[in-house]
C-alpha positions as CSV (number, residue, x, y, z in Angstrom):
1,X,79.3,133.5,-0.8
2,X,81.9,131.6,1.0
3,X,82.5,134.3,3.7
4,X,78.3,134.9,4.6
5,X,78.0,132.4,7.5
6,X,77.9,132.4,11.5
7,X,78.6,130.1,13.5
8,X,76.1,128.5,16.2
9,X,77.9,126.9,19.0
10,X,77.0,123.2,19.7
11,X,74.1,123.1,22.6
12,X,72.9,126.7,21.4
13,X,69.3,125.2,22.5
14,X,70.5,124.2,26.4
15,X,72.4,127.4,26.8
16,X,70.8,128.5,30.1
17,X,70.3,131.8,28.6
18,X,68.3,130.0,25.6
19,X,65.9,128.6,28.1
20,X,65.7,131.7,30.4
21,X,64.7,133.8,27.1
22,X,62.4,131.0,25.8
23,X,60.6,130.9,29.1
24,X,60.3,134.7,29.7
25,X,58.7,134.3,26.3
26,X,56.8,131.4,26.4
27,X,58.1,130.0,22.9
28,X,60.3,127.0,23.0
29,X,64.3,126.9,23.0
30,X,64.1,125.4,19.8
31,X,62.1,128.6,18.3
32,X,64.4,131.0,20.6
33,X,67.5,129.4,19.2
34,X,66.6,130.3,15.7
35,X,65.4,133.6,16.5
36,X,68.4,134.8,18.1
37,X,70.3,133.0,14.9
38,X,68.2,135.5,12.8
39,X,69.2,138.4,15.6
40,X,73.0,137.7,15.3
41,X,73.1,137.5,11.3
42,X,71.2,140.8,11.7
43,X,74.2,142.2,13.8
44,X,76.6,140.3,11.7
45,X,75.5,142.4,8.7
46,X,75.4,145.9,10.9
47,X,78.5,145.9,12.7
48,X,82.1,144.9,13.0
49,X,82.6,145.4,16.8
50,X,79.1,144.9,18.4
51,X,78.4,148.5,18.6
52,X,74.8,149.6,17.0
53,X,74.0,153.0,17.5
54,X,71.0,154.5,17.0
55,X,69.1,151.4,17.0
56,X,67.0,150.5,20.0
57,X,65.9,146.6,21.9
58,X,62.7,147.2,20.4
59,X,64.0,147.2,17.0
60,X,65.2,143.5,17.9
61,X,61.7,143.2,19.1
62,X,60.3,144.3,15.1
63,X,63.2,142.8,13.3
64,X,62.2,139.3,14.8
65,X,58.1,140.0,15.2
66,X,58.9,138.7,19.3
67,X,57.8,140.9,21.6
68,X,60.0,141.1,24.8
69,X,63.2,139.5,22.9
70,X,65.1,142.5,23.5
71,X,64.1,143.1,26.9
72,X,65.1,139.5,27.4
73,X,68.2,139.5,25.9
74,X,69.0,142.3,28.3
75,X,68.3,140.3,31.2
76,X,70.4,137.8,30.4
77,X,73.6,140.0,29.5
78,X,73.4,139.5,25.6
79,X,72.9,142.8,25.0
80,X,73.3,146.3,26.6
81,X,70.9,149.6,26.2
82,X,73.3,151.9,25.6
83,X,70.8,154.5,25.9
84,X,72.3,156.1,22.5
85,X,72.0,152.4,20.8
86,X,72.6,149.2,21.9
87,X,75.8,146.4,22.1
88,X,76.3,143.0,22.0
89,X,78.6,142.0,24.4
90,X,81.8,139.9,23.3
91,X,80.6,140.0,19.7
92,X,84.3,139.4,18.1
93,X,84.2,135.4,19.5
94,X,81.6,134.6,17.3
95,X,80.7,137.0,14.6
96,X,82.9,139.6,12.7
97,X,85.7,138.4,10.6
98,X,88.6,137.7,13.1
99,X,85.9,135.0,14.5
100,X,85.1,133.5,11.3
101,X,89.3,132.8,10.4
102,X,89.9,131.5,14.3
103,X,87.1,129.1,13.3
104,X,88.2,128.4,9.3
105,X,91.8,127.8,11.0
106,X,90.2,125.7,13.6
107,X,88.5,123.9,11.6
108,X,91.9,123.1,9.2
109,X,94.1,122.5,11.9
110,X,91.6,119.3,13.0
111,X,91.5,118.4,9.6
112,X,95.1,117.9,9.2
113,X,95.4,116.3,12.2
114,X,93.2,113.5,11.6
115,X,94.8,113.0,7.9
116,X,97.7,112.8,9.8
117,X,96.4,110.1,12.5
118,X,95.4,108.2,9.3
119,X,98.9,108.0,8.3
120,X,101.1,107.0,11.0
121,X,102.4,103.4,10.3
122,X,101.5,101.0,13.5
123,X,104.8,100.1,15.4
């Protein structure tokens, strides 16, 4: 389907918190990249607002067959223990419908400005 995509954000692999996480569990950035790609369509397909209750780190943990990933992502502030579930912190700028049309119109609004770079008659 058109609308089943995420986006990954150019330098995803030298995020400092991609290398903190890939350190703490000895895998490279590469392989941490594409695991927490896997974590976020997870969350893309169980919430709208970041907000998972009932569901624990550790399931992160089973989900992804990493030990420590949750635990990790904790440390690093990309997701909260809620105790009663957990969150991911400032989900809406990069998963959830309102992100997916800021990029689509993003996305359109360069397109349209380089078709209209292309035609603009030289002085």
């Amino acid at each position: 389907m058109t609308g089943d995509w995420i986006k990954w954000t150019k330098g995803l692999t030298r995020k400092p918190e991609v290398i903190r996480i890939a350190a703490r569990l000895g895998i490279s950035r590469r392989e941490t990249a594409a695991i927490l790609m896997e974590v976020w369509e997870w969350a893309d397909e169980s919430t709208d607002n970041g907000d998972v209750p009932s569901v624990t780190y550790v399931t992160l943990d089973a989900l992804t067959n990493t030990p420590g990933l949750g635990d990790a992502m904790i440390e690093v502030g990309w997701l909260v223990d809620l105790g009663t579930g957990i969150l991911f912190p400032n989900f809406g700028r990069h998963n959830g419908n309102s992100a997916k049309k800021r990029a689509q119109t993003q996305r359109r609004m360069a397109m349209l400005r380089k078709r209209d770079a292309a035609n603009v008659t030289p002085a």
